[in-house]
C-alpha positions in Angstrom: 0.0 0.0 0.0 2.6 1.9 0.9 4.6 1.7 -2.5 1.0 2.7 -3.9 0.8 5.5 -2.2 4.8 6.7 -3.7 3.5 6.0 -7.1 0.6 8.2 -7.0 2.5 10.7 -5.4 5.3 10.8 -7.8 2.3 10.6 -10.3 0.6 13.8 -9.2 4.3 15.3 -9.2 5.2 14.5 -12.4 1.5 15.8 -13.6 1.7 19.0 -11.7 5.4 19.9 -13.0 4.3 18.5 -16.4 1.2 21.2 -16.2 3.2 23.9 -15.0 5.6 23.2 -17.9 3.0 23.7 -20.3 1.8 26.3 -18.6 5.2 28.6 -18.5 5.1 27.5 -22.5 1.8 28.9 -23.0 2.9 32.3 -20.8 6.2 32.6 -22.7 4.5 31.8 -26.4 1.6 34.5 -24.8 3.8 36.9 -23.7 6.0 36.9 -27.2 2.8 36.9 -29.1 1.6 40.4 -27.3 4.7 42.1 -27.4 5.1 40.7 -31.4 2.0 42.3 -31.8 2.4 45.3 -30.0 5.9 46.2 -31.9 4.1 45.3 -35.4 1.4 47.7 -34.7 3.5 50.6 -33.5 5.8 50.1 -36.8 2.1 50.6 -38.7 1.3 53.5 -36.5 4.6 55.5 -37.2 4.9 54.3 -40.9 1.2 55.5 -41.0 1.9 58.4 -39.5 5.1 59.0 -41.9 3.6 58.6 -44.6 0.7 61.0 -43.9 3.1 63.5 -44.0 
């Protein structure tokens, strides 16, 4: 029972640190995604705004 009770531990370990994983993937790919964004439309804005002049 014991040695049951280590496996599902280790189990539930590996899953949360697998999750979390994923997780800090999906922030990093999130965060890289926003800040893509935001530089691509700032370079539209100013070229915009350059060539309005």
């Amino acid at each position: 029972m014991g040695v049951f009770m280590g496996m599902m531990d280790y189990f539930m370990v590996g899953l949360v640190l697998r999750m979390g994983t994923l997780f800090s993937v999906f922030g990093l790919l999130f965060s890289v995604g926003v800040t893509g964004i935001a530089v691509y439309g700032i370079n539209q804005g100013a070229g915009w705004l350059h060539r309005k002049d």
